[in-house]
N, C-alpha and C positions, 0 to 999 in steps of 0.2 A: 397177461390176463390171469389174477390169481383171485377172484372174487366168487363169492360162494351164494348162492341164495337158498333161503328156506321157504319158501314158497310152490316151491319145485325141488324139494332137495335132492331127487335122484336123477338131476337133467342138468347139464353144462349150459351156461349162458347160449337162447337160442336168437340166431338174425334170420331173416326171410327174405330172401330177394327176390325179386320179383317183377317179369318180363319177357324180350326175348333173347335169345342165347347170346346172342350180339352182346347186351348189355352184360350177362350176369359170367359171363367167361374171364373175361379182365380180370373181372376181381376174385373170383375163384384160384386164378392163378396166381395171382399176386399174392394171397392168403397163403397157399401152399410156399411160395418162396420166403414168409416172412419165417422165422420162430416162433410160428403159432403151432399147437395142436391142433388141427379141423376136423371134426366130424362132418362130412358132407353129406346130405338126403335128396334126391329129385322126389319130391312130393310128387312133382305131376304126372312120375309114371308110375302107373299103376304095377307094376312090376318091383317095382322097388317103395313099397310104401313104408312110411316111418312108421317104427318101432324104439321101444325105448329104449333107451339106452344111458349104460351108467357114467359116471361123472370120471369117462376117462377121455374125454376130448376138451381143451380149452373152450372153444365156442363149436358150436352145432349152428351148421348153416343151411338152411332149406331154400329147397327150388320150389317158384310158383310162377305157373304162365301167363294168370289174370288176375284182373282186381278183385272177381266176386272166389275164386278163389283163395287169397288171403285174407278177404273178410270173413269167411268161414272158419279161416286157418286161426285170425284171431280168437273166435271162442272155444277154442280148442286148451288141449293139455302135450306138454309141454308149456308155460306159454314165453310169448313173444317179448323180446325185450327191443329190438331192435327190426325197422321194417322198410328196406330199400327197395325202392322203384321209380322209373322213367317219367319224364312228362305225357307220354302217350303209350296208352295201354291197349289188349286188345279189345275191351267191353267199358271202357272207361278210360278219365285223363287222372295225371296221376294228383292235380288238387284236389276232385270228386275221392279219389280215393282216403286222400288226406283227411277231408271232413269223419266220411264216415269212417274210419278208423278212430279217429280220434273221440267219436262219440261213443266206440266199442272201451275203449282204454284210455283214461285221461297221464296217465303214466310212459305206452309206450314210444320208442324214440322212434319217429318218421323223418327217414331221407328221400328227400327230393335228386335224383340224379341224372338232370337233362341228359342226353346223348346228342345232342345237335346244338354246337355254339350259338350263341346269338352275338349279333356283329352290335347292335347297339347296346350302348349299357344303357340308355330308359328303358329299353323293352326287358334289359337283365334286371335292373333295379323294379320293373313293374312287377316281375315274376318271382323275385324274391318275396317283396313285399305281401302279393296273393298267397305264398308258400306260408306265412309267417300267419297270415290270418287262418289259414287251415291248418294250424294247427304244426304244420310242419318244422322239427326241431334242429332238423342239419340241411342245408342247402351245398347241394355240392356241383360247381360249375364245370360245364362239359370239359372244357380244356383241364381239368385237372385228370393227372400222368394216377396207371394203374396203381402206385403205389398210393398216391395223395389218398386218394378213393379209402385202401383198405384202412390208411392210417385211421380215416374220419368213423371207418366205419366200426374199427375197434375201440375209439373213443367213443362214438354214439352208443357201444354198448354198454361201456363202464359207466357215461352218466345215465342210462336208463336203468343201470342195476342202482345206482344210488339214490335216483331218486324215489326207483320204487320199494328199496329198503326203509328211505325217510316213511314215504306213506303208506307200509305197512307199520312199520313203528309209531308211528302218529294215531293209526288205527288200534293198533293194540294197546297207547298209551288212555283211547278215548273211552276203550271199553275197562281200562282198568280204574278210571276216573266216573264212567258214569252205572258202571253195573256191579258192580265188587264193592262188597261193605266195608272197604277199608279207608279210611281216610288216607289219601294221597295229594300232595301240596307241594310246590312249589314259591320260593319268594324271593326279589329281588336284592340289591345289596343294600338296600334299606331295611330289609326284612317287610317289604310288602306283600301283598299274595299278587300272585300273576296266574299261579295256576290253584285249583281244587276241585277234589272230587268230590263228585254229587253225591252225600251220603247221609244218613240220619244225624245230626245235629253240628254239622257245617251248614255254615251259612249259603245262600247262590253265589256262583263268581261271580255276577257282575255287581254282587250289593260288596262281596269283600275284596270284590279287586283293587289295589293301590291302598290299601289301609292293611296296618299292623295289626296285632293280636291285640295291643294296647287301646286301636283306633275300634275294633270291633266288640270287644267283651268288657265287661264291669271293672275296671282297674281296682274298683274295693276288693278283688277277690286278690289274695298271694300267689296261687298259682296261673295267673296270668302273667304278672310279672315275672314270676322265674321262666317262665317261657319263652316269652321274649327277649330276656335277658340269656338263653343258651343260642336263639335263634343270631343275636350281635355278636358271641364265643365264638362260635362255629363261623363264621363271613367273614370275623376277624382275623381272627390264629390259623382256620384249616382246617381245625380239631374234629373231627368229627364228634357225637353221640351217639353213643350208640346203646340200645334196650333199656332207656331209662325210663322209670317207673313215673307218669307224671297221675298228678290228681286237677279234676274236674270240677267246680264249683257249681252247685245250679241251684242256686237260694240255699236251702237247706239240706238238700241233698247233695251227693257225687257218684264222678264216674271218673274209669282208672283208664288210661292208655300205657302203651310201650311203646315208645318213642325210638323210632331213631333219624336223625339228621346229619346230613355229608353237605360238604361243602360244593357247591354248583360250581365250574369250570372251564372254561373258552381261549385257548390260547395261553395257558398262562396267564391268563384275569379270571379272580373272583366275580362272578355274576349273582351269585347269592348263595342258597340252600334247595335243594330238595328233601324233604322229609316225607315218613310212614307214619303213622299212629293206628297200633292195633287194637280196640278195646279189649278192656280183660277186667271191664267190671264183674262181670259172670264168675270169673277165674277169683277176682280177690272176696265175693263175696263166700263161695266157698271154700276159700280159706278162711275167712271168718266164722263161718257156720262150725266148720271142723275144730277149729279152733277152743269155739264156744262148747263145744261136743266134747273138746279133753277136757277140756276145765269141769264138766257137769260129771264128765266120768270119772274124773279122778275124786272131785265129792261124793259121791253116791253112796260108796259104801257108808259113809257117813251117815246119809240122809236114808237108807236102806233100815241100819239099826235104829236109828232117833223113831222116827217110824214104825219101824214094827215091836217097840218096846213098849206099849202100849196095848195093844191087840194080847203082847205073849203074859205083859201082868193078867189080864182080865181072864186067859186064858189056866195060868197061874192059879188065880183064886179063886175060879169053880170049879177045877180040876178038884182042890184040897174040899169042899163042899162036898163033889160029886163022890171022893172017899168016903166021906162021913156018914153017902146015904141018901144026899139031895137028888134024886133021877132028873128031875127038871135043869141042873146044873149044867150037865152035857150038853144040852140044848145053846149054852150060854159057850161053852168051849168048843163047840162047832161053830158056832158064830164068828168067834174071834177067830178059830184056824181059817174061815174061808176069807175072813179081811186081809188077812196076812196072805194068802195067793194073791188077793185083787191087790194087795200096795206093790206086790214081786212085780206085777203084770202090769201095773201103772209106772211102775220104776220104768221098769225093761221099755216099756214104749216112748218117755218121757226122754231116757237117754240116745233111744235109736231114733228119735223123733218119726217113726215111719208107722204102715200100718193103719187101718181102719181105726184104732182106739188116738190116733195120734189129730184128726183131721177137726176141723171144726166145725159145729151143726145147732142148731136152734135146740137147748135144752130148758126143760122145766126146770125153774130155779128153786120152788118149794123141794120135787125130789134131789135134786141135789144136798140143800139146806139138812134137809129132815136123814139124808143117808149118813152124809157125815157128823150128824147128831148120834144117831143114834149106834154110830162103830164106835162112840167111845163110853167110858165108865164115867160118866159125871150124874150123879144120885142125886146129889142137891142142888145143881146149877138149873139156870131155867133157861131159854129160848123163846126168841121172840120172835117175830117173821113181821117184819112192817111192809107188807109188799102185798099185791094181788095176787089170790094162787093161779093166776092164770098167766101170772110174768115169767119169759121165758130169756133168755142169754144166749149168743152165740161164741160157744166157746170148746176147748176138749173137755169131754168129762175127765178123762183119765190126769190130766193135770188138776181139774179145779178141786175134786171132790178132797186132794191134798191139801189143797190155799185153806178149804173149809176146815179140816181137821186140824193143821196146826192152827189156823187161828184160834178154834176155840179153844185147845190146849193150851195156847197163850195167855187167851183170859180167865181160866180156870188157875193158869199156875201163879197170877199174878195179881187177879180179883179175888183169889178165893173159892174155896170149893162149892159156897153158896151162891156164885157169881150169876149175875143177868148176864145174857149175852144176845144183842136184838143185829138182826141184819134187816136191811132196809134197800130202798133203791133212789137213786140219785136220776137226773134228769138224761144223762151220759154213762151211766156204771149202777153202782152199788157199792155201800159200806158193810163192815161189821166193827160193832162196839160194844164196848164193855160197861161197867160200873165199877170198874177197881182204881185205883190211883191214879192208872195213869201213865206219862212218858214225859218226861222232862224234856222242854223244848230243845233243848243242845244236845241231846242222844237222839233226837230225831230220825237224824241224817246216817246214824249209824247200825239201829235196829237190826236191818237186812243185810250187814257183813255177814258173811261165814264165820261161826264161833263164836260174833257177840251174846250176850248173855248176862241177864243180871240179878238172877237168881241161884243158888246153889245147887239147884235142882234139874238147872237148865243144861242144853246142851251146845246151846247158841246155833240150833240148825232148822228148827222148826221156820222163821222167819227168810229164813236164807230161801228153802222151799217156795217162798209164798211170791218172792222173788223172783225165781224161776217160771212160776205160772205168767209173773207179770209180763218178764221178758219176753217170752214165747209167745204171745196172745197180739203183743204190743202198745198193751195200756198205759197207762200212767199212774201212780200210787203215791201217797201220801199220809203221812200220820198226821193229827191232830184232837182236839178235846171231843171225847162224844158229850153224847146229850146230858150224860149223868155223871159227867166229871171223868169218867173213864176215857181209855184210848179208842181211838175211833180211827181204823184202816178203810180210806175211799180209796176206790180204783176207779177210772175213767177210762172214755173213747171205748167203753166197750158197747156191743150192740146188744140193748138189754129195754124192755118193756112192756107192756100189757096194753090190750087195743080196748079203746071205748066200748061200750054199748051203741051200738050203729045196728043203723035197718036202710038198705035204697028203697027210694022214694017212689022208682020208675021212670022218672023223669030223667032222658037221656039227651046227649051233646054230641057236636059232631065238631071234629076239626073245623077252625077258621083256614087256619094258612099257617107258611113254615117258613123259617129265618135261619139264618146263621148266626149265633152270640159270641159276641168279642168279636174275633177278627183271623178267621181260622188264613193259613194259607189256602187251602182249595175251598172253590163253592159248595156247599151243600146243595142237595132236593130232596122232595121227597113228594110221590105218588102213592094216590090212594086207586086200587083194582076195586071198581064198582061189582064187577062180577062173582069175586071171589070172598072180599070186604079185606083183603091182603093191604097193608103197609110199606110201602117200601123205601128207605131212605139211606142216602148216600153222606158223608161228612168228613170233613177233614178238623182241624182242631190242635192245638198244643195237649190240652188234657181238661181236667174239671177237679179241678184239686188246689190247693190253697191257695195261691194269689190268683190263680190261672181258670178261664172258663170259655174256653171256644169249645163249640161242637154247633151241630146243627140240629133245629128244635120244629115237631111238627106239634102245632097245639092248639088248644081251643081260652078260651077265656071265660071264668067259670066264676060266679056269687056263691059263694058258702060252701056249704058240706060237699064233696064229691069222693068218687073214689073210680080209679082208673086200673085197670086193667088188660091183662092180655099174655100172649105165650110167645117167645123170642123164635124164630120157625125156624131161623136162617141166618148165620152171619160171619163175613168175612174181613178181615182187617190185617194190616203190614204191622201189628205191634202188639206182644203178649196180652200188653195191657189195655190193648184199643176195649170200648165199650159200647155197649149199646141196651137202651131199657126204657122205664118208665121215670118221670118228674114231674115235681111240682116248685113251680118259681112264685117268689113273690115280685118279679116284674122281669122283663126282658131285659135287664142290663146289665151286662158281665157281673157288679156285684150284689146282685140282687141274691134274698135267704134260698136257701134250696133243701130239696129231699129227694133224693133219688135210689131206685133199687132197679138192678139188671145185672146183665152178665160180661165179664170181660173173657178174651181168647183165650186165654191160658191160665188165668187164676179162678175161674168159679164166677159165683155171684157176687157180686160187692153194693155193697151200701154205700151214699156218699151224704154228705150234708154240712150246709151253712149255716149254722141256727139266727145270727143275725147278719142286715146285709153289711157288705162290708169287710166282713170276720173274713179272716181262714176257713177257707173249706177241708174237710179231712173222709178219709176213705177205709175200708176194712172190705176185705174180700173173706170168705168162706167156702168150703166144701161141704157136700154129702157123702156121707161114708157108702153109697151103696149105687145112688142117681145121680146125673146132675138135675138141677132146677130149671125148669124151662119158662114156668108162670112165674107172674109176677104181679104185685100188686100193691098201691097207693093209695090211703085212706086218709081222709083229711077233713077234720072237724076243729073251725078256729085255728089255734094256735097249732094245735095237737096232730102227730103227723105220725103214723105210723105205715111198714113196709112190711110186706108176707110173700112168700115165698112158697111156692109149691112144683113137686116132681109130674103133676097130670091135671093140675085145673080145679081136682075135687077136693086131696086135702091138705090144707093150707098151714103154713106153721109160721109167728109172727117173728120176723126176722129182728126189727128194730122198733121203737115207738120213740118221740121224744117232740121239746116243745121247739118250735120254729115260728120265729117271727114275720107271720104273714097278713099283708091285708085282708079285706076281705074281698076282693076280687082279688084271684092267683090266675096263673097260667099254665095251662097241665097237660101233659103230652109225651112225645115221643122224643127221647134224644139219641143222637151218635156221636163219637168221637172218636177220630184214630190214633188219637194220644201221639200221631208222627206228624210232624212240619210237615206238609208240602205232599201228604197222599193222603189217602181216603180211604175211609170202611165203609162196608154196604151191609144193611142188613134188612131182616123182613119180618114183621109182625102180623098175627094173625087173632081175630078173635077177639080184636082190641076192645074194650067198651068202658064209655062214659056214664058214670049214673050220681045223678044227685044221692046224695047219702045225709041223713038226719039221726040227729041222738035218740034213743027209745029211750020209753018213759023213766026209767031207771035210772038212764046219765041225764037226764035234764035238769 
C-alpha cells in the first residue's frame, strides 16, 4: 500500500467494516499478520471515537455495527474508500445497504461478504448478480480463507483510490476546460480535436470534434497552416513545442497566443497532442504601444524645437519692438511665451499619451481652426472656414491644435506668405487646402516620413507631427489636388459634423416588437416595465462592425424625420467591448445602412455606422475628460443622420453627423450586443422616447 491521496491528504487510505464481530475479527487479524501498517478505530464505541490521524498507518480501518451507521459514516471526513459488510445486518440486508451507499458515492468500493455458504451455485450466482446491480464492486464468497478476504480487501482499496484519483482528475480536468479562460485542447493522431475547452473564440466540442484546425478555420489564413503543420511535428517526431508565439487571423484583425504542445502517450503509442494557448494579445498590444512610445520619444525633441521655433521668432520680434518703445508689443511676447508652455504641455501629454489633455471629447472645430490660426505670425495669408460654426470633431485637442498649426505652416512655407488656406469638412473627416503648387503625385507617399522636406527652410517635421495626430486618433489621411490647384490634406473615419435645423413635431412612437439580426449564438429579449416606462434587453451577438452584425434589436418602424432617445441606466456584459445604445437601420437584415451611438464596458461611448448597405461597417469609441456619457441620442432627417451625446439629458454635444443611405421607412431602436460567441449582455434603458422630428423653416 504505497498510494497517497489529495482529497484527504492528512488521512491513510480509509476501509469500513461493517457488522458483527464474528464477521470483522478474521480480518482484523489477518491484516495485522500481513506487512501491512493498520491503524485500527472501533467507531462504535463511544470511548474510543475517531480522531484524526496523520499519514502514519498504511490503511486506517474502522469499526461499524450497522448499516445506518455507515451511511452516516459515509458523509463524513476522513472519507471512505473501501466499505465491507455481511449479507445481513442488524437494521438492514447488506444489498439495501449497497443501493444506498452507492447513491451516497458513485466512486466508493462496496464488498459484499456473505458469512454463511450457499450450497447452491444458482442461489450464489443469483446473489452475485443482485450484488452487481447494487452497485456492489467486490463479491467475496463465504468460503474464502482469512487471508483471501484481506488480500480482496487491500485490492478493493487500491482500485477505489484509483478510480477516485481518475474522477477527481477528470473533475479538475472539466473545470479547467469549462471555467478558466485558457484554451486547453486535446487531439488525436490525426490531429483532430477530441477534446476543448469552453472558452471565448474556440469553437463548441461537438461542432469541432473530429475535424482539424485545417477542417474548422479559413485555410486562406497562413497561420492556420503553420499550426496544423506543428500539430503533425509534434505526433510525428515527439518533439514537443513549447511558448511558441502563434498569430490569429480574424479578417482584418489578430490575436496573439503562446502555445505550447506535448506529445499525448499510452503505452508507448503516440495517441496524439495535448496543447495550451495562452492569449497575450493584451501583452503584444502593449508592446506595440510602448514600442510606438520610444519611437515618438526619441523624435520629440525634434518636433519639441520644429515647434516652438515659431512662437520664440514672434516672440523674438516684438521683443526688439518692444525695445524701441512699442508697449503694445509685450502683449504680443506674452502671447507667444504662453504658446510655447501650451506646445511643452501638448508635447508632454502626446508623448505620455495619459492624463485628462490626452482623452478624446466632442470639440468645436471653428475654436480649434481660429486658435491655431491665430498662434502663428502669417500677416498676409488668409483663412477660410468652409464649415458650419456649429461643426464639432471628436478628437484630443492637445494633438489636433498641432495637425492645425503645422499644416498651416506648410502652406505658408510652400504657397507663400500671401497664401489662402481654406479648411472644410468632408462627409467622414475634414480637409485643409491650400493655393500654392502643390505635391507631386510620386512624393505623395512620402510627405509624412520623418525628415522629408522640400524646402530649404524646412525641417521635414512639421508633417511627421500631423502624422502622429493621425495615428493616435485612427483615421485615415491622404494627399491630393485641392480646389485651387494646391495641396489638399483629407483625413477620414473621423467623428465630425453639424446637426440640421430640426424641431419635434410631438407626434410620438412606441415599440413594435424585438428581433435578433444575423444569427447571434444566444437568443435575445427584450421587456418593456409599464410602470416604471424601463427597457430592458438581453443579447448575444459576434459584434456590429464590418462584415459582422448580430445583436438583438427592440424597435419600432418609423416614415421620415424621427429622432430617438434616451439614458443607458444599466449594463452588464462578458466583453470590454460588449455594447449596448440607440439605432437606426435601413431594414432588418444583417446588411442593411446603419447609425448607431451608445456605450461599450470598457471603452466609453462609441459611434458606429454603415453609410451604404452592404459596405463595411466601422466604429470609433470616445471618452469624457471629466463624466462619462450616459444619454444618448439619434436624429435623422432623409439621408442625414446625426448622434449627440450627453453627461445629464440637458446638455447635449453633437458626437457625429454624416450622410447614410436610408429609405424612407427606417427601423429605430434599441440594440445590444456582447461582442462574445455564445454569452450575453443585459442592459436597461430609461427615458426612452420616440418623436417625429421635421426641418425648421431654415433647413427646408
Amino acid at each position: 500500500m504505497t498510494s497517497r491521496k489529495f482529497w484527504d491528504i492528512d488521512y491513510p487510505p480509509v476501509a469500513v467494516l461493517v457488522g458483527p464481530r464474528a464477521f470483522r475479527e478474521p480480518i482484523l487479524r489477518s491484516l495485522r499478520t500481513r506487512d501491512v501498517d493498520v491503524h485500527a478505530v472501533d467507531v462504535a464505541e463511544p470511548s474510543d471515537p475517531p480522531g484524526p490521524c496523520e499519514f502514519d498507518a498504511e490503511i486506517r480501518v474502522e469499526i461499524l455495527g450497522t448499516g445506518t451507521e455507515a451511511l452516516t459514516r459515509l458523509d463524513a471526513r476522513p472519507q471512505v474508500e473501501s466499505l465491507w459488510f455481511p449479507e445481513t445486518l442488524p437494521d438492514t440486508t447488506g444489498l439495501d445497504l449497497a443501493s444506498r451507499a452507492r447513491e451516497r458515492d458513485d466512486v466508493v468500493g462496496l464488498a459484499l461478504a456473505p458469512s454463511t455458504a450457499t450450497s447452491s451455485a444458482l442461489e450464489r450466482e443469483r446473489v452475485a448478480g443482485a450484488a452487481t446491480a447494487a452497485g456492489v464492486t467486490t463479491y467475496v464468497p463465504a468460503a474464502a480463507s482469512p487471508r483471501v478476504r484481506t488480500d480482496r480487501l487491500l485490492g478493493d482499496v487500491v482500485d477505489a483510490l484509483e478510480r477516485r484519483h481518475d474522477a477527481e482528475k477528470r473533475a479538475v480536468l472539466d473545470l479547467l476546460l469549462s471555467e478558466f479562460d485558457i484554451s486547453i485542447y486535446a487531439k488525436d493522431e490525426q490531429a483532430r480535436h477530441v477534446l476543448l475547452a469552453d472558452v471565448l473564440g474556440n469553437y463548441d466540442i461537438e461542432e469541432a470534434f473530429g475535424k482539424t484546425d485545417l477542417e474548422l478555420y479559413p485555410t486562406t489564413f497562413e497561420d492556420v497552416q503553420n499550426a496544423y503543420e506543428d500539430d503533425r511535428r509534434v505526433i510525428e517526431t515527439g518533439e514537443p513545442v513549447v511558448d511558441r508565439l502563434e498569430r490569429q487571423s480574424h479578417g482584418t484583425d489578430y490575436t496573439w497566443s503562446l502555445t505550447t504542445k506535448v506529445p499525448w502517450t499510452n503505452d508507448d503509442t503516440t495517441r496524439g497532442l495535448v496543447g495550451i494557448s495562452i492569449d497575450v494579445s493584451e501583452f503584444k498590444c502593449t508592446e506595440r504601444r510602448l514600442l510606438q512610445q520610444i519611437a515618438r520619444l526619441e523624435q520629440f525633441p525634434g518636433y519639441v524645437s520644429h515647434d516652438l521655433k515659431n512662437p520664440l521668432q514672434v516672440a523674438y520680434g516684438y521683443l526688439e519692438l518692444a525695445k524701441a518703445g512699442d508697449e503694445e508689443a509685450l502683449e504680443r511676447v506674452h502671447d507667444a511665451l504662453d504658446r510655447m508652455e501650451e506646445l511643452i504641455a501638448d508635447f508632454q501629454s502626446m508623448a505620455l499619451s495619459e492624463g485628462e489633455n490626452g482623452r478624446s471629447q466632442p470639440l468645436v472645430l471653428a475654436d480649434l481652426v481660429d486658435a491655431a490660426w491665430n498662434a502663428l505670425s502669417l500677416p498676409d495669408a488668409t483663412l477660410e472656414r468652409a464649415f458650419d460654426p456649429e461643426t464639432t470633431i471628436v478628437a484630443r485637442d492637445t494633438q489636433l491644435r498641432p495637425l492645425f498649426e503645422n499644416l498651416f505652416k506648410n502652406a505658408a512655407m510652400h504657397a507663400g506668405p500671401d497664401a489662402t488656406v481654406r479648411v472644410g469638412v468632408l462627409d467622414d473627416g475634414f480637409y485643409v487646402e491650400d493655393d500654392g503648387p502643390g505635391i507631386p503625385v510620386d512624393e505623395r507617399d512620402d510627405v509624412f516620413d520623418y525628415g522629408y522636406t522640400t524646402s530649404s527652410e524646412g525641417s521635414g517635421m512639421g508633417l511627421s507631427i500631423v502624422m502622429e495626430t493621425v495615428m493616435a486618433h485612427e483615421w485615415q489621411c491622404r494627399v491630393t489636388d485641392g480646389s485651387d490647384g494646391g495641396a489638399r490634406f483629407e483625413f477620414r473615419h473621423c467623428l465630425v459634423g453639424a446637426p440640421l435645423p430640426v424641431r419635434p413635431t410631438g407626434e410620438r412612437f412606441a415599440f413594435d416588437a424585438s428581433t435578433d439580426v444575423g444569427d447571434p449564438d444566444v437568443a435575445g429579449s427584450a421587456r418593456t416595465d409599464l410602470a416604471t416606462g424601463r427597457h430592458h434587453l438581453t443579447g448575444g451577438g459576434e459584434n456590429v462592425w464590418g462584415e459582422t452584425n448580430e445583436f438583438h434589436y427592440q424597435y419600432a418602424s418609423v416614415d421620415g424625420g424621427v429622432r430617438i432617445e434616451g439614458r443607458l441606466a444599466d449594463f452588464a456584459g462578458p466583453y470590454a467591448y460588449s455594447k449596448a445604445g440607440l439605432m437606426v437601420r435601413s431594414s432588418l437584415d444583417p446588411d442593411a445602412a446603419y447609425g448607431f451611438v451608445g456605450g461599450t464596458l470598457e471603452y466609453g461611448p462609441e459611434v458606429l455606422w454603415r453609410t451604404v448597405p452592404g459596405d463595411l461597417g466601422y466604429s470609433a469609441q470616445f471618452e469624457h475628460p471629466e463624466s462619462e456619457y450616459e444619454w444618448f441620442r439619434l436624429d435623422r432627417v432623409g439621408d442625414h443622420l446625426c448622434a449627440w451625446v450627453s453627461p445629464d439629458g440637458r446638455s447635449w454635444e453633437v458626437a457625429d453627423c454624416r450622410t447614410v443611405s436610408l429609405s424612407d421607412t427606417i427601423f429605430v431602436g434599441l440594440a445590444v450586443c456582447s461582442v462574445s460567441p455564445g454569452e450575453s449582455c443585459e442592459a436597461t434603458f430609461e427615458e426612452v422616447s420616440l418623436e417625429r422630428l421635421a426641418l425648421d423653416a431654415a433647413g427646408d
